[in-house]
C-alpha positions in Angstrom: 24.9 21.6 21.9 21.3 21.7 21.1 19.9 23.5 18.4 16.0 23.4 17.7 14.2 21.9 15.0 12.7 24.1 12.6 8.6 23.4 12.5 7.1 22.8 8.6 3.6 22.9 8.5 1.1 22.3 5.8 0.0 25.1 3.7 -4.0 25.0 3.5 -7.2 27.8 2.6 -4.7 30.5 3.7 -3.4 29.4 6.8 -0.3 27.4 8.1 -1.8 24.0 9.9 0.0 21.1 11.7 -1.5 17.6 10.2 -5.0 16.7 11.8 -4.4 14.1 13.6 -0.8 15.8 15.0 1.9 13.0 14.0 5.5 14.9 12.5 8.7 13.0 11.3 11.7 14.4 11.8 14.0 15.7 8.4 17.5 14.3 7.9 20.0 16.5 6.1 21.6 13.5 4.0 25.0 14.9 4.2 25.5 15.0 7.6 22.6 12.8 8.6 20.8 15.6 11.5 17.6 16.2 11.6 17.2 19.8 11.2 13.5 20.1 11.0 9.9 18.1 12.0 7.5 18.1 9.3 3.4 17.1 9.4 3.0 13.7 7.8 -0.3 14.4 6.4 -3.6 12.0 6.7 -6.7 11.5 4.4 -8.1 14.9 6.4 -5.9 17.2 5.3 -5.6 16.3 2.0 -8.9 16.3 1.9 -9.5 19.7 3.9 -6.6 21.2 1.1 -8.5 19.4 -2.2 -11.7 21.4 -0.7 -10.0 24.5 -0.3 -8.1 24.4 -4.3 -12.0 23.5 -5.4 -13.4 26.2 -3.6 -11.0 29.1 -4.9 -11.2 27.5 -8.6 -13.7 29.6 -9.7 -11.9 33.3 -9.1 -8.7 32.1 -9.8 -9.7 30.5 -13.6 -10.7 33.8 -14.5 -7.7 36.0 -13.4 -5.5 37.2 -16.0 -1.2 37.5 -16.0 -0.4 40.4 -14.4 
């Protein structure tokens, strides 16, 4: 039986993204050692892209207030 992988993708500016430049690893459940899901394996771009993003939205968010 075959059961499919559940896709992780990176967080960044608001939207779900797979890694720039595409490359995944697969993720082992350490107890029974199956890979249940394929997660990006993030590059230099998309750290970058998501450092751009957290700078951009500093401003609004350092003056919000607890709800």
């Amino acid at each position: 039986m075959t059961t499919e992988l559940r896709r992780l993708r990176n967080y960044i500016n608001g939207e779900f993204r797979d890694a720039a430049d595409g490359r995944t690893t697969e993720v082992i459940n350490p107890a029974t050692g199956e890979a249940y899901a394929t997660a990006p394996l993030s590059g230099q771009a998309d750290v970058d892209a998501a450092m751009k993003a957290a700078a951009d939205a500093f401003p609004a968010w350092r003056d919000l207030t607890p709800a």
